[in-house]
C-alpha positions as CSV (number, residue, x, y, z in Angstrom):
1,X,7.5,25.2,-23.9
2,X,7.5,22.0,-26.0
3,X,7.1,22.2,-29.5
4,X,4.0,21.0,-31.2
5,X,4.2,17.6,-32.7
6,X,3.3,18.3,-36.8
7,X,0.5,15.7,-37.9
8,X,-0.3,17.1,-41.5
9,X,1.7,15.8,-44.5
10,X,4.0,17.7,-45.7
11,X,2.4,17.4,-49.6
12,X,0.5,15.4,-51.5
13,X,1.4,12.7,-53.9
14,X,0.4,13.7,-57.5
15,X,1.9,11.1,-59.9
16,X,1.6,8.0,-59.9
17,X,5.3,7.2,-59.1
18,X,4.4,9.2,-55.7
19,X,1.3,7.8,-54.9
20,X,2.9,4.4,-55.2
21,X,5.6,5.6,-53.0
22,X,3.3,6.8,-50.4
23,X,0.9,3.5,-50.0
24,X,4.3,1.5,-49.9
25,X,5.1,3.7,-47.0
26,X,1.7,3.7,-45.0
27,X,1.7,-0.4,-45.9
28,X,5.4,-0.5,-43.9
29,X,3.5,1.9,-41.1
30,X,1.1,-0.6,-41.0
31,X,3.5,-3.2,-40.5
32,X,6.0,-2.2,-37.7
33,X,3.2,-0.5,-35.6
34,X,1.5,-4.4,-35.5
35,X,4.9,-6.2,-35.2
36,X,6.8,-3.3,-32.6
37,X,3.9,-1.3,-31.1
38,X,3.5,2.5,-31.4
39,X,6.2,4.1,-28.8
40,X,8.8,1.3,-30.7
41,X,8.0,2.6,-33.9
42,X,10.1,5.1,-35.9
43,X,10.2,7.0,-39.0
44,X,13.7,5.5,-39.7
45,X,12.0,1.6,-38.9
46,X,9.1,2.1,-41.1
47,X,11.5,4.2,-43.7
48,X,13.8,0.9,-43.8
49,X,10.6,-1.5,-43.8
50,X,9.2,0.3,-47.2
51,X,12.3,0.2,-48.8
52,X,12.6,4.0,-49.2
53,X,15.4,6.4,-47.6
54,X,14.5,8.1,-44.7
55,X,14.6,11.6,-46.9
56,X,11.7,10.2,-49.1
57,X,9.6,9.4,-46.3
58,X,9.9,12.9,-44.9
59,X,9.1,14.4,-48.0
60,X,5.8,13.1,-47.4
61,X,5.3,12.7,-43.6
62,X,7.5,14.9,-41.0
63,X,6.8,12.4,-38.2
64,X,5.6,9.0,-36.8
65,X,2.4,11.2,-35.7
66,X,1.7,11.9,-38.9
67,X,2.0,8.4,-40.4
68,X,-0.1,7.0,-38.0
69,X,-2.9,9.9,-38.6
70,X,-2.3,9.1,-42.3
71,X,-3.6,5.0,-41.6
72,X,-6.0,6.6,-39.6
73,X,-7.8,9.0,-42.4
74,X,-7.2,6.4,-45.0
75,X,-9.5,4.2,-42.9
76,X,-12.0,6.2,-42.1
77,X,-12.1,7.6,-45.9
78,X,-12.4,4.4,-47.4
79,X,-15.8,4.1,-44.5
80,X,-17.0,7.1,-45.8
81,X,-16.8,6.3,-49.1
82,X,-18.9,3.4,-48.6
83,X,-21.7,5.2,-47.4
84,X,-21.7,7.7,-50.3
85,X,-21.7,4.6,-52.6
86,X,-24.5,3.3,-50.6
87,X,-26.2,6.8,-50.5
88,X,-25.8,6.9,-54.7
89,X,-27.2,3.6,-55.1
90,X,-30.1,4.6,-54.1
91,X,-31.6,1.1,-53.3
92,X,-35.3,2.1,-53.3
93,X,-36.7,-1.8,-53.2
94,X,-34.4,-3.1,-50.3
95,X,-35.7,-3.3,-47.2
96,X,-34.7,-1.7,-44.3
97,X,-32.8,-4.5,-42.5
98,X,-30.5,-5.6,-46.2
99,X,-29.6,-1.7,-46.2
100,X,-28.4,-1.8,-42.7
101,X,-27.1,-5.4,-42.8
102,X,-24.8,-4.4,-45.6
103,X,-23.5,-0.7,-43.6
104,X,-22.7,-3.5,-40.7
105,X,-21.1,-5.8,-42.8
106,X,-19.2,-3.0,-44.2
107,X,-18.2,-2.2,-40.6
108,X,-17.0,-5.0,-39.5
109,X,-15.1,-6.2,-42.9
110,X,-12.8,-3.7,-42.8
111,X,-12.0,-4.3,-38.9
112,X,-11.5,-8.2,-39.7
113,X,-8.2,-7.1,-41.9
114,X,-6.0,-6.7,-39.3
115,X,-7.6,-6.6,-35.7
116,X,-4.5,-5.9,-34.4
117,X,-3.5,-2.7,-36.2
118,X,-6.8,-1.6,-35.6
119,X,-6.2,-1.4,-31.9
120,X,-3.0,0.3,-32.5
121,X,-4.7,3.1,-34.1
122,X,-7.5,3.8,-32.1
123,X,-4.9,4.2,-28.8
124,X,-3.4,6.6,-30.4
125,X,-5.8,8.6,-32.1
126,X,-5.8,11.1,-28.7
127,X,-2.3,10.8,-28.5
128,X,-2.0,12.3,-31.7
129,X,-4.4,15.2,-31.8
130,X,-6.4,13.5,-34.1
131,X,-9.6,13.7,-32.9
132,X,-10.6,17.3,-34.4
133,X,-10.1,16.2,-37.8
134,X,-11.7,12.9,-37.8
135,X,-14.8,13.9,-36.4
136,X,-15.1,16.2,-39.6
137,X,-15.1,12.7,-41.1
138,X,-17.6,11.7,-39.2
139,X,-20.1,14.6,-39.2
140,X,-20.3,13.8,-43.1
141,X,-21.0,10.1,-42.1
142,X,-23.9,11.2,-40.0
143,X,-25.2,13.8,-42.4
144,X,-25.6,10.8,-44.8
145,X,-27.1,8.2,-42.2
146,X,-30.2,11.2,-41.6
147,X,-30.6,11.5,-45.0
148,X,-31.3,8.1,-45.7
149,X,-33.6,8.1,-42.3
150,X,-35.3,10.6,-43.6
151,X,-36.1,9.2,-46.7
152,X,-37.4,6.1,-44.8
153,X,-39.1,8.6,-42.1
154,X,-42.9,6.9,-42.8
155,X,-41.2,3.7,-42.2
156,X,-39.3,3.7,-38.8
157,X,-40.1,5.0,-35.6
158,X,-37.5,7.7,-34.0
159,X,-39.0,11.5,-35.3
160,X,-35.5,12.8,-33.8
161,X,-33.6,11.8,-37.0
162,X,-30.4,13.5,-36.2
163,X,-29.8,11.9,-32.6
164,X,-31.2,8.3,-34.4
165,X,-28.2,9.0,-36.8
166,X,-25.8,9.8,-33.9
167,X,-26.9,6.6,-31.9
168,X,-26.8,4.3,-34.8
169,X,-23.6,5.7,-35.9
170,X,-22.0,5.3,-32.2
171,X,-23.9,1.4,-31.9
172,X,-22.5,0.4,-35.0
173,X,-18.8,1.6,-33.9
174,X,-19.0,0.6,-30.4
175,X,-19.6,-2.9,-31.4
176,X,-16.7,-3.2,-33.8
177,X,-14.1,-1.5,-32.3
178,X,-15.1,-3.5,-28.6
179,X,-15.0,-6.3,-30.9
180,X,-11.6,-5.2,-31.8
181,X,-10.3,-5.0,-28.4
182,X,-11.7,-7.2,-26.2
183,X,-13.0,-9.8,-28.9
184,X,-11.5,-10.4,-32.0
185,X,-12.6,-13.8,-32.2
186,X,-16.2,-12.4,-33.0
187,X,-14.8,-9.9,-36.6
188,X,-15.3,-13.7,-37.7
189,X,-18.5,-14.9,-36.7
190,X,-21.2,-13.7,-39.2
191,X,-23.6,-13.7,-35.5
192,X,-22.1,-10.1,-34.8
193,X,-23.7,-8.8,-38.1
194,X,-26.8,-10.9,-37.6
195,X,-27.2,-9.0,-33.9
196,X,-26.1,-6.1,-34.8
197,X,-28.1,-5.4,-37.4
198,X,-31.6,-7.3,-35.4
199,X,-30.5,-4.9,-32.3
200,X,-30.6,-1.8,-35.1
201,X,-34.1,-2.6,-36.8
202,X,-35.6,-3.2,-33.7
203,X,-34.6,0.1,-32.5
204,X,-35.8,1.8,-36.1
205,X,-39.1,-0.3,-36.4
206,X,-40.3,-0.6,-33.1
């Protein structure tokens, strides 16, 4: 029986000499997987591309798996944490269509950084078992999405506010990540937000 491929980090950074440690090793992840591709990749490549022994990097990350998952989180954390900061702002004058112009923008800026690791990462999220843990990521996303539908319920249309979050959610990231892999020519072409966002508030307002 083949042993199971460990994805979790073996501890977390705590000082600051760590943590600095740690993002130069997830920036070096970043780099090989665009420049060599996933199955090229190794913990000893991206060990020697951070500038860090191979010993340090395992301290941190007991395999490629888990330095890819590690991207992957960090992504999809700093998306999160963009809604929550949306979420706190409360925003109670803007309309409708700025609020979900600026979650699309959102969207799409952080895809425009580097289309090309991007597209690295979401192959191998299934690869890597990742899937479970993300979508705990994502049920938070959603839980925020409804609330702030349902703080806007007299002013849209859907009464099914939890499947309005999950099809909103699922438009939004269907369009960027498509964007991603079959046209990254259009992460710069402020038309995809404009559409995007026209394609949402007809949906909500209709």
């Amino acid at each position: 029986m083949a042993a199971l491929t460990v994805t979790s980090p073996r501890k977390e950074p705590r000082q600051e000499r760590a943590k600095a440690t740690v993002d130069a090793i997830l920036l070096a992840t970043a780099r090989v997987l665009v420049k060599e591709g996933y199955d090229r990749a190794s913990t000893n490549r991206v060990a020697d591309a951070a500038g860090v022994s191979v010993g340090s990097l395992y301290q941190y990350f007991p395999s490629k798996e888990a330095l890819v998952l590690a991207l992957i989180e960090r992504h999809s954390r700093q998306m999160l944490a963009f809604l929550e900061a949306q979420a706190a702002a409360g925003q109670p004058d803007a309309s409708l269509r700025d609020v979900v112009r600026n979650v699309v923008h959102a969207m799409v800026e952080a895809h425009r950084v580097d289309p090309r690791l991007h597209r690295v990462l979401m192959e191998q999220v299934p690869r890597i078992g990742a899937l479970k843990r993300l979508s705990e990521l994502d049920d938070r996303a959603l839980d925020l999405i409804r609330a702030y539908l349902e703080a806007r319920r007299g002013e849209i249309r859907p009464k099914n506010l939890k499947m309005a979050a999950f099809l909103l959610a699922s438009l939004v990231e269907a369009v960027t990540h498509g964007a991603v892999l079959m046209h990254p020519e259009y992460l710069v072409d402020e038309a995809l937000i404009d559409e995007t966002t026209d394609v949402i508030c007809r949906y909500l307002l209709d």
